[in-house]
C-alpha positions as CSV (number, residue, x, y, z in Angstrom):
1,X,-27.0,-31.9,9.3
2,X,-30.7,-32.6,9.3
3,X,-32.7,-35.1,11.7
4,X,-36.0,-36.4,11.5
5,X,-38.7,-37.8,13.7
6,X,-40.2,-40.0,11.1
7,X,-44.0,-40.5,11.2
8,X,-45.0,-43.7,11.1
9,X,-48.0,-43.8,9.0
10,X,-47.1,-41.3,6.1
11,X,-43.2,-40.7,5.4
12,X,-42.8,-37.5,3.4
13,X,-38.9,-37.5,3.4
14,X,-36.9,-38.4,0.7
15,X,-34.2,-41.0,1.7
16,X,-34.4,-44.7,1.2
17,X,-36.9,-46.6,2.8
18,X,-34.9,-49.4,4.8
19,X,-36.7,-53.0,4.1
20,X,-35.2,-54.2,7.4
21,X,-36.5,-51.9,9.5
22,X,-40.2,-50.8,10.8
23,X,-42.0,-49.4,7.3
24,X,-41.8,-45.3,7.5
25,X,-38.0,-45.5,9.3
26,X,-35.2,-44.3,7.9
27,X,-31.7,-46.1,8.5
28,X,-29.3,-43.6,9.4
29,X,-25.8,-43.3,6.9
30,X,-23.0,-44.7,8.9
31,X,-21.7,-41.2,10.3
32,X,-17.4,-40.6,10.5
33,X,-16.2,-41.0,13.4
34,X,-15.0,-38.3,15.4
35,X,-11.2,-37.8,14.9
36,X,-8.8,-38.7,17.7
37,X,-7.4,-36.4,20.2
38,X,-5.0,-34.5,18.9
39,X,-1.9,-34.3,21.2
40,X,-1.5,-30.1,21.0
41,X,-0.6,-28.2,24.3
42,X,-1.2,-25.0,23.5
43,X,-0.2,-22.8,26.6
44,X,3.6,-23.1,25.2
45,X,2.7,-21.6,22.1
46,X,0.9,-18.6,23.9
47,X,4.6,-18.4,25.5
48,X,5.9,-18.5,22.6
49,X,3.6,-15.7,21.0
50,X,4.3,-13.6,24.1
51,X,8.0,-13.5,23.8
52,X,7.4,-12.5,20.1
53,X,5.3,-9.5,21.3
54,X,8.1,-8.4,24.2
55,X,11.1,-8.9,21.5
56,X,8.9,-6.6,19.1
57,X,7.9,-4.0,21.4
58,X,11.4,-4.2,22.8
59,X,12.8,-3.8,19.2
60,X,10.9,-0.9,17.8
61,X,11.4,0.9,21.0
62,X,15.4,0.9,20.7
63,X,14.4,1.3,17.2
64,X,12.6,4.7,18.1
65,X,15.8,6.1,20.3
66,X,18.3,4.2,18.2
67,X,17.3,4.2,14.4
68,X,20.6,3.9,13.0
69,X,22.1,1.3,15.0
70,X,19.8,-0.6,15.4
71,X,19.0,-0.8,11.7
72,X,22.4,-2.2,11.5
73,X,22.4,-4.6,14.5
74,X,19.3,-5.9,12.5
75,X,21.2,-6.7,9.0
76,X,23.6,-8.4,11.0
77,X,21.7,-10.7,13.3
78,X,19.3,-11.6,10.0
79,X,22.9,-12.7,8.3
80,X,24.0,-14.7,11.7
81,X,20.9,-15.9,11.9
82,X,20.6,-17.5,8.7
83,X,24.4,-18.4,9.0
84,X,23.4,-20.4,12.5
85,X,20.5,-22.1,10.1
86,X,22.9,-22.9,7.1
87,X,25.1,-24.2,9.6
88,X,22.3,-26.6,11.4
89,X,21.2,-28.3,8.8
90,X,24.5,-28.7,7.2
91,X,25.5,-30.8,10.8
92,X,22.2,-32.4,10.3
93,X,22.7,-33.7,6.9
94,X,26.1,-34.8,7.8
95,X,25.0,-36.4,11.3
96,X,22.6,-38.9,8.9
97,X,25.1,-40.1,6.4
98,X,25.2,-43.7,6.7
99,X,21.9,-44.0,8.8
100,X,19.6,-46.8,7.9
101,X,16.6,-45.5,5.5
102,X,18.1,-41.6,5.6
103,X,18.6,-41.6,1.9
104,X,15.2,-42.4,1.0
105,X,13.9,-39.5,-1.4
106,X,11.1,-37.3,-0.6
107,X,9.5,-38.8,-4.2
108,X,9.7,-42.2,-2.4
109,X,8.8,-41.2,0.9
110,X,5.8,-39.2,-0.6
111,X,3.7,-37.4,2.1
112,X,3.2,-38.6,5.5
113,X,1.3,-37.0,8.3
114,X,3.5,-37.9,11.0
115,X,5.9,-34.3,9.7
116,X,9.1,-35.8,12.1
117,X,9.6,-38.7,8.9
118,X,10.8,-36.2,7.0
119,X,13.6,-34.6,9.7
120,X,15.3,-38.3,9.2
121,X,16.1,-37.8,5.7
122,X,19.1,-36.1,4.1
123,X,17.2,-34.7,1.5
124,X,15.4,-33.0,3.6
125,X,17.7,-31.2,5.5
126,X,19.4,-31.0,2.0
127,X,16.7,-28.5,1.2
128,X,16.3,-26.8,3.7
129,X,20.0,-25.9,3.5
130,X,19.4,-24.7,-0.1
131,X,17.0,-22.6,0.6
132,X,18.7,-20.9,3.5
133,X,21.8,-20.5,1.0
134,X,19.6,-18.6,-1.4
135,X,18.1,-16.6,1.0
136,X,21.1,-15.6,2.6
137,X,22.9,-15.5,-0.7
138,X,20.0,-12.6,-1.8
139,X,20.3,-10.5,0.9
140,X,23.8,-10.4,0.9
141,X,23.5,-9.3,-2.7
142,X,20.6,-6.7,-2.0
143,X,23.0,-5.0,0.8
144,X,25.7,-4.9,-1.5
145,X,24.2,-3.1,-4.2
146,X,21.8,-1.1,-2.1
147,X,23.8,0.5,0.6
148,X,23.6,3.9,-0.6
149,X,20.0,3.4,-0.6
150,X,20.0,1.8,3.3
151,X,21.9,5.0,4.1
152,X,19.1,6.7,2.6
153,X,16.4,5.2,4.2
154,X,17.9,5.1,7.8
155,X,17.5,8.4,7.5
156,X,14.1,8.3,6.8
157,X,13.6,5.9,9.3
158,X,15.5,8.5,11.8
159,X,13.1,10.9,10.8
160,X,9.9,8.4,11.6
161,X,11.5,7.9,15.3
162,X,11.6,11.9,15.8
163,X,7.9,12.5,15.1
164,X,7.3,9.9,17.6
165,X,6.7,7.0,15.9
166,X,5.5,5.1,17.5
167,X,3.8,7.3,19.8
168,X,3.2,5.9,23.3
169,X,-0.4,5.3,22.9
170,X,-0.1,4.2,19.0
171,X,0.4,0.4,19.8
172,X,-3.6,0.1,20.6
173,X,-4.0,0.0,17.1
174,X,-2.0,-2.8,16.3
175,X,-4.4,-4.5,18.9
176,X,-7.5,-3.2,18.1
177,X,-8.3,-4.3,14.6
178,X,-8.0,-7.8,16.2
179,X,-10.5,-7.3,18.9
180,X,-12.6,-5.2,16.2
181,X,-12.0,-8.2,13.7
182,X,-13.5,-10.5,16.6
183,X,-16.5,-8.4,18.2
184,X,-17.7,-8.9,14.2
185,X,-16.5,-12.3,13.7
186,X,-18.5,-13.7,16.3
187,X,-22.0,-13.3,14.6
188,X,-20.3,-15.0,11.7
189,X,-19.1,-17.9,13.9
190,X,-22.5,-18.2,15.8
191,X,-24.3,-18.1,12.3
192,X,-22.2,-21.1,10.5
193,X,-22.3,-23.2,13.7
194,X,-26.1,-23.0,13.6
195,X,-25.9,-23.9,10.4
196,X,-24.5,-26.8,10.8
197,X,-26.9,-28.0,13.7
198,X,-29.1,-30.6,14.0
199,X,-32.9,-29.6,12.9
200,X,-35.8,-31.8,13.6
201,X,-38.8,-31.6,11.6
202,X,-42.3,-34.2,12.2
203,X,-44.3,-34.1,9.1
204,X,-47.5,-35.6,9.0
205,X,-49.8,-36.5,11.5
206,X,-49.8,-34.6,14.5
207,X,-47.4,-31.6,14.6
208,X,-45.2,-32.7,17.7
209,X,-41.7,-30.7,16.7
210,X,-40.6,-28.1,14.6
211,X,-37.0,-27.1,13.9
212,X,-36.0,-28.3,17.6
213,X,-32.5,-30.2,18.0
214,X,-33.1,-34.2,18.2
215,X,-29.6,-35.0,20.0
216,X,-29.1,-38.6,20.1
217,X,-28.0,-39.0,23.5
218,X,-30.8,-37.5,25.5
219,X,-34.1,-38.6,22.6
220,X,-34.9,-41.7,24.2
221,X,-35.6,-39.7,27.9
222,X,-37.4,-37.0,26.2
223,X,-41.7,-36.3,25.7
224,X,-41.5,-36.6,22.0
225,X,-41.0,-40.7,23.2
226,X,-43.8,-40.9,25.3
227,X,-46.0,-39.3,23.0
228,X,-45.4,-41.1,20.0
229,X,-43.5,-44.5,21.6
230,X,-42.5,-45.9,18.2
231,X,-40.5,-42.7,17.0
232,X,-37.0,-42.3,16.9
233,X,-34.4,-39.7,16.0
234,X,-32.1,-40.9,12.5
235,X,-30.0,-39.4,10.2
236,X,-32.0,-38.3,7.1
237,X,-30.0,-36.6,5.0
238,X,-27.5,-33.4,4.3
239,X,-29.5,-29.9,3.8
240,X,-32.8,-29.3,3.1
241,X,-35.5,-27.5,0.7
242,X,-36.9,-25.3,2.6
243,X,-36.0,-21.4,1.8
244,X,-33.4,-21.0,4.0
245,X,-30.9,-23.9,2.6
246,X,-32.2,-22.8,-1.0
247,X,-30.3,-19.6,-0.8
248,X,-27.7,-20.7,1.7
249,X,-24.9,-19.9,-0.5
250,X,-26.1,-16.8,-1.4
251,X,-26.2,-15.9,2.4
252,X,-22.5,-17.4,3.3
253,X,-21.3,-14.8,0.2
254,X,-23.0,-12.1,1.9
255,X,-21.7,-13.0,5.1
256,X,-17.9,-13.4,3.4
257,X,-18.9,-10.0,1.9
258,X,-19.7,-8.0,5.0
259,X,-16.7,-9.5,6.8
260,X,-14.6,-8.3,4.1
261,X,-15.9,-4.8,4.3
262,X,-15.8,-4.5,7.8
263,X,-12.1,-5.7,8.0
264,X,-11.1,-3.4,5.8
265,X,-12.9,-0.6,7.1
266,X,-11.6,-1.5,10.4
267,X,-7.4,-1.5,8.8
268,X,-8.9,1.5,7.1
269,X,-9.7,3.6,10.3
270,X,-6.1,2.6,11.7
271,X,-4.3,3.7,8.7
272,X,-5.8,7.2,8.8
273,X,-5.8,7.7,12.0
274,X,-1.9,7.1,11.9
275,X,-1.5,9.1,8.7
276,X,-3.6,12.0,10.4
277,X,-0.9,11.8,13.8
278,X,2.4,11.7,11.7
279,X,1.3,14.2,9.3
280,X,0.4,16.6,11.7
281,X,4.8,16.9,12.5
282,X,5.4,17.0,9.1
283,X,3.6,19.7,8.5
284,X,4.2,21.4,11.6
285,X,6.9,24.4,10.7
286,X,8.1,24.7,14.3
287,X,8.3,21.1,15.5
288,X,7.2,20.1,18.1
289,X,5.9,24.0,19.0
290,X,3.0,23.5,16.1
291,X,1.9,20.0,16.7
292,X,-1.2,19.1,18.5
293,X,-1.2,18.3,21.9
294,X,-2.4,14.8,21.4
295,X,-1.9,14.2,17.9
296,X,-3.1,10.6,17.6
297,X,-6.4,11.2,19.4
298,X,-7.0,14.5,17.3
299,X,-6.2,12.6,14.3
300,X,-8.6,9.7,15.3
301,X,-11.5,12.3,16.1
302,X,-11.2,13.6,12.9
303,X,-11.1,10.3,11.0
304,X,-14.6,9.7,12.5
305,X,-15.7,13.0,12.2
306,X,-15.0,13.8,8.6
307,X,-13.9,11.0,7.2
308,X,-15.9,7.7,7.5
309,X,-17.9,7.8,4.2
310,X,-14.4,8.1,2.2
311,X,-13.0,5.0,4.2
312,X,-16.6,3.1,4.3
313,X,-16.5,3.4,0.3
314,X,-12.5,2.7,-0.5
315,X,-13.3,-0.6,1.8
316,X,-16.4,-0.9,-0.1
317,X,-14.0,-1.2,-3.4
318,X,-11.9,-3.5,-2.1
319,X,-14.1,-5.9,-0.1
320,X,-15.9,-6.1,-3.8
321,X,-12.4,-7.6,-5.0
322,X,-12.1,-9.8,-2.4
323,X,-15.4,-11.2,-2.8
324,X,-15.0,-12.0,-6.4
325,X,-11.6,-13.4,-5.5
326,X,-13.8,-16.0,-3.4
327,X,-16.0,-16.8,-6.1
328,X,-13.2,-17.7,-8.3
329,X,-11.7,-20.1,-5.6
330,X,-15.4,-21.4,-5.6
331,X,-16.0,-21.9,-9.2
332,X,-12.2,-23.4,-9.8
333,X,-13.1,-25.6,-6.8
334,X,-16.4,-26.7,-8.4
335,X,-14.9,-27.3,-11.7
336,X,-11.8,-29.6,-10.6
337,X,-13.4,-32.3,-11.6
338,X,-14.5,-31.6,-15.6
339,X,-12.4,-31.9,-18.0
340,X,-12.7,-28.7,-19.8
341,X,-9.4,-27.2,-20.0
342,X,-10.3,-23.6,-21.5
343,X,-12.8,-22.6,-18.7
344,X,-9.5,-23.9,-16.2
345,X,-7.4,-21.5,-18.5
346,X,-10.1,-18.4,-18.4
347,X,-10.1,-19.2,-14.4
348,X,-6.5,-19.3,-13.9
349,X,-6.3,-16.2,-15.6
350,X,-9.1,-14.3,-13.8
351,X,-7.5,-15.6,-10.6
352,X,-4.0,-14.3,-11.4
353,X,-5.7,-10.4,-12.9
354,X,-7.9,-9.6,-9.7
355,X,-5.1,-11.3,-7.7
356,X,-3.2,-7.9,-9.4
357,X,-5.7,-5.6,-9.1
358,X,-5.9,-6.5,-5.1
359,X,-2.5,-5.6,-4.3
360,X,-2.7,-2.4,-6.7
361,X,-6.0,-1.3,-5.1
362,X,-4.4,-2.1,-1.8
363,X,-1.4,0.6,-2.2
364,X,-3.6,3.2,-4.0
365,X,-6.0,3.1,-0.6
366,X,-2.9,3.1,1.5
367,X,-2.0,6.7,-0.5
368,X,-5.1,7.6,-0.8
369,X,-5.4,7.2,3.0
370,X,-2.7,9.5,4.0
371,X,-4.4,12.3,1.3
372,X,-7.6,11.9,3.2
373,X,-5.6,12.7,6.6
374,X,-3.5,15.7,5.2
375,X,-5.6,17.7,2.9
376,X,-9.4,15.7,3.9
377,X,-10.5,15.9,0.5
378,X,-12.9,12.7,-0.4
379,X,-12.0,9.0,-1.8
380,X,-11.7,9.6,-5.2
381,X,-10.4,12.8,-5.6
382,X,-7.4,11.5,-2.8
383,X,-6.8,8.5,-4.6
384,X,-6.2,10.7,-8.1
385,X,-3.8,12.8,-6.3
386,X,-1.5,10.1,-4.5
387,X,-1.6,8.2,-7.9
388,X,-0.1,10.8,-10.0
389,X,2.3,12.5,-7.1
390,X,3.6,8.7,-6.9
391,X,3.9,9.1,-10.9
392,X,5.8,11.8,-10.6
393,X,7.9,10.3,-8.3
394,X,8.0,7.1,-9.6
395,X,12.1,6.9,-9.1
396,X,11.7,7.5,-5.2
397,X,9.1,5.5,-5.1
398,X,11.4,2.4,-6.2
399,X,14.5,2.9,-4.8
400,X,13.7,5.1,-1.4
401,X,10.3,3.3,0.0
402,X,10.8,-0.1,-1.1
403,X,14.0,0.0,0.4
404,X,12.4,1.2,3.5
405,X,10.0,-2.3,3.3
406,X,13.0,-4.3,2.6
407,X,14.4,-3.4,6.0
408,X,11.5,-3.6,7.9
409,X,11.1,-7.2,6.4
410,X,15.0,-7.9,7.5
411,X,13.5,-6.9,10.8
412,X,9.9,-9.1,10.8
413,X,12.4,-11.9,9.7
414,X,15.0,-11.7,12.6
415,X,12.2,-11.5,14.9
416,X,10.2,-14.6,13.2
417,X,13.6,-16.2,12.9
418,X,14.6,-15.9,16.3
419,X,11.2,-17.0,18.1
420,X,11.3,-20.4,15.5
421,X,14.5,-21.3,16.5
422,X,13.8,-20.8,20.1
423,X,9.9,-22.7,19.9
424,X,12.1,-25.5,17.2
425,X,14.8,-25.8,20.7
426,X,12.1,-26.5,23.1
427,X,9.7,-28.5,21.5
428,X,11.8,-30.8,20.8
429,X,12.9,-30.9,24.5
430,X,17.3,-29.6,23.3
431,X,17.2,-26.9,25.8
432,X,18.4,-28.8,29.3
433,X,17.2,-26.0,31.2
434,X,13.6,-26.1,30.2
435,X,13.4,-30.1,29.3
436,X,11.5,-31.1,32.4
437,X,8.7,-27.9,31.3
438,X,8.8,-28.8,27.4
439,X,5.2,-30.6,26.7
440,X,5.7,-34.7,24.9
441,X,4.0,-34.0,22.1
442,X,3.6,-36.3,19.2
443,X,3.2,-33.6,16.2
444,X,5.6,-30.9,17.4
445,X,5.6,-29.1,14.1
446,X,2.3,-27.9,15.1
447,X,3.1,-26.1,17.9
448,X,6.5,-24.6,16.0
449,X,4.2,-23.5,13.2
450,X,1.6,-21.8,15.2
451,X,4.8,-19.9,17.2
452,X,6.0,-18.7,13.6
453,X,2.7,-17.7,12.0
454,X,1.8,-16.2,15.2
455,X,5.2,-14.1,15.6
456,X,4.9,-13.1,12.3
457,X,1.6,-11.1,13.0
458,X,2.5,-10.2,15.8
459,X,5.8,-8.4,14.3
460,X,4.1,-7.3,11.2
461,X,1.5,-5.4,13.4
462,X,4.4,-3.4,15.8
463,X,5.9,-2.9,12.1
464,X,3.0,-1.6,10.1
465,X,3.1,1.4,12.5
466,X,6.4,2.1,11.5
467,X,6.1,1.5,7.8
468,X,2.5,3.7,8.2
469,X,4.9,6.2,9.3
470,X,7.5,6.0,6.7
471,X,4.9,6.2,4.2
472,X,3.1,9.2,5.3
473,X,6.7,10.9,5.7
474,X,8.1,10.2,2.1
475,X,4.5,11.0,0.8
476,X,4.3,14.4,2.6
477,X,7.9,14.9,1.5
478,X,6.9,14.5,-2.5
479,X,4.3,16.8,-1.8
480,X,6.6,19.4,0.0
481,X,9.4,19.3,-2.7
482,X,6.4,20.1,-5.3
483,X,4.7,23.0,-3.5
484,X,7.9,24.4,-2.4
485,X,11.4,25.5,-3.4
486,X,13.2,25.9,0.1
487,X,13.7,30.1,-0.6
488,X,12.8,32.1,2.3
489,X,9.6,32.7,0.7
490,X,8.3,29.2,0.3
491,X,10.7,27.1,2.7
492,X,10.5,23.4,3.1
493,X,8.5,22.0,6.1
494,X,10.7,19.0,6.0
495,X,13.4,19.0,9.0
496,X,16.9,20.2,7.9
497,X,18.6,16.6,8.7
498,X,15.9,15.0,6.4
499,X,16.5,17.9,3.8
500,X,20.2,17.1,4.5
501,X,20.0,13.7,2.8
502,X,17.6,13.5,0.5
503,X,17.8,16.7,-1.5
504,X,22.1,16.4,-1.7
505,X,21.5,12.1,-2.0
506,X,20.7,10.7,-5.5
507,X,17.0,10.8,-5.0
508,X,17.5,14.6,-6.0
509,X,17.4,15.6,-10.2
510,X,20.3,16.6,-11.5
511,X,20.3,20.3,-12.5
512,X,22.5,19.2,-16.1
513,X,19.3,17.6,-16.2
514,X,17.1,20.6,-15.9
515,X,19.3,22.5,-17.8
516,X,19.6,20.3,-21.0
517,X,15.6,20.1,-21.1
């Protein structure tokens, strides 16, 4: 947003001259109005978010002294969970039959900002119960036919909680990439708010201003008046030709570029640093005898030590594909309103290939990571290595660490689940014993929605130490069955419960195999 103290004698600026006004003023575009108040009490979401962070720390500390049953305490409360939801909305639908205007569709209805329209139609709560059926319907199925595999991958899972996952100091970095994410976010803030600030520029005449704010509210009061008595402070127009708004988009990539590359270098350093901690068990033949004595802080000395050219430059790769993942958005955004159809087929296209190649390059870092921690070779030559040992392993890859994810996502969604239900109960003022606390809001869905996004961080952060941990294991496992044979000679470094299972489970070939090749 530009301002302008318009000279009186010689206008240089571009906007309309207004006929009704003094020659050399410019009439100011009606501006929008601010918006109104929005009606959103935020300190019962932070409640909210903070029981989120006390059920997840609660639940991946049983987790660490109780793998097993917890694991299954977890598939069942995600299946009563969603039962408890299938059965709420089926009471809801049934409470609205015969309800005046409940059987308006949502085609009808179309969309409406006031969100509680919608929870007075059956069809909406229809829907909902639907998709709850699905979802509960899938899981059920995925149980069914992968309960050898759970079996499995509790025991992997047992084997994370041994090597002290999490450790008692490991939760700092589930909280420090946000504080890292903000100490460089707030340059990036500071710069776009500037941006967007008033500049006044006096051109012609004598030079009374340059670049300084012409706020409204306080002009009239100000010297620039009393110097120049007719001059006033109008809206001239959006941007600007000087240097700095000719390459402004230019700079706002660069800025989107560096903020890429420092987040990832920032999730990059965390991931390491983890790998480097649980690897150092693994690979430990007399556990805990051969382990460091503080094997996260030795692993994070290393990782800035040795390591932070081969993170700088995988971060590097993938803030590049991130970058031209914005540009995309950009240029689909730009192009909405032409007609050409093939350039909206190439985009689409390009979208949905580096959309791909993001999640691949994603997972080969993640691998590549946990190389750089065990062996501390560089980027690259990591990366080769935990492509092709993951190649080689393809089968375990599929049905052993996937399954792993699956039940850490049963776990993110009990959690998430829980906390909605809860935040849904009290925003809308159903729990008697908190009804007198429970703000009157008029757009509760807000608040519910910010509890559920927020708990979902939340418990994917507590999680992602876990799954680091499962990763590193089953990656450091590959590598032990290749480099070793378990004779006396070259034994396995892998504990004899975890042998237990996965060498005598199906994960292990088949010697008629062996034999008939």
């Amino acid at each position: 947003l530009k301002s302008i103290i318009p000279n009186l004698i010689k206008p240089h600026l571009k906007p309309q001259l207004n006929p009704n006004k003094t020659p050399g003023f410019f009439h100011p575009s009606p501006s929008p109005s601010p918006p109104p108040p929005f009606p959103l009490s935020l300190r019962p979401s932070r409640s909210g978010l903070v029981i989120a962070m006390v059920a997840s720390l609660i639940f991946i500390v049983l987790l660490r002294f109780l793998a097993g049953i917890m694991v299954w305490v977890m598939i069942v409360m995600v299946i009563l969970v969603l039962g408890y939801g299938i059965f709420h909305c089926y009471m809801e639908y049934a409470k609205l039959k015969g309800e005046a205007g409940s059987d308006v569709s949502l085609v009808d209805l179309g969309f409406q900002t006031d969100l509680r329209v919608y929870l007075h139609l059956r069809q909406t709560w229809l829907a909902f119960l639907i998709i709850l059926c699905v979802l509960e319907l899938v899981i059920v199925l995925l149980l069914i036919f992968l309960r050898k595999r759970i079996l499995i991958a509790i025991a992997l899972i047992k084997e994370a909680s041994r090597s002290g996952c999490p450790c008692p100091h490991c939760s700092w970095l589930c909280w420090d990439a946000p504080f890292e994410l903000s100490y460089n976010l707030e340059p990036t803030l500071s710069w776009e708010i500037k941006r967007g600030s008033e500049v006044c520029e006096h051109r012609g005449g004598s030079e009374l201003t340059a670049r300084v704010p012409c706020p409204l509210q306080t002009f009239n009061t100000s010297n620039v008046t009393k110097l120049c008595p007719d001059a006033q402070c109008l809206f001239a127009f959006y941007g600007g030709e000087t240097a700095y708004h000719k390459y402004l988009i230019m700079l706002q990539f660069f800025n989107v570029f560096m903020f890429f590359w420092l987040a990832n270098f920032v999730i990059a350093l965390g991931q390491v640093t983890l790998a480097g901690a649980f690897a150092s068990y693994y690979w430990a033949f007399k556990k805990p005898d051969d382990m460091p004595a503080f094997p996260l802080f030795s692993a994070f000395g290393r990782a800035l030590r040795y390591h932070t050219g081969s993170l700088a430059f995988g971060s590097l790769v993938l803030a590049v594909v991130q970058v031209i993942r914005v540009t995309l958005e950009y240029l689909d955004h730009r192009l909405k309103g032409s007609g050409n159809k093939f350039a909206k087929f190439l985009l689409s296209c390009l979208k949905c290939c580096f959309w791909c190649l993001e999640k691949f390059i994603k997972f080969l870092n993640r691998n590549a990571y946990i190389m750089i921690a065990i062996y501390g070779t560089n980027f690259c030559t990591s990366a080769r290595n935990a492509f092709f040992l993951l190649m080689r392993n393809i089968i375990r890859v599929a049905v052993l660490d996937k399954v792993t994810d699956f039940l850490f996502f049963l776990g993110k969604l009990l959690i998430v689940g829980s906390v909605g239900i809860l935040a849904f109960f009290f925003f809308t003022q159903r729990i008697k014993l908190v009804q007198d606390t429970a703000p009157s809001l008029n757009y509760y869905w807000v608040p519910i929605l910010t509890v559920i996004v927020g708990s979902y961080l939340i418990a994917h952060g507590f999680f992602s130490v876990y799954s680091m941990c499962v990763d590193t294991l089953f990656l450091c496992f590959c590598e032990d069955l290749e480099r070793n044979d378990g004779s006396p000679e070259r034994p396995y470094y892998m504990s004899p419960e975890l042998s237990e299972i996965l060498l005598k489970g199906h994960l292990e070939p088949s010697k008629s195999a062996d034999s008939q090749g």
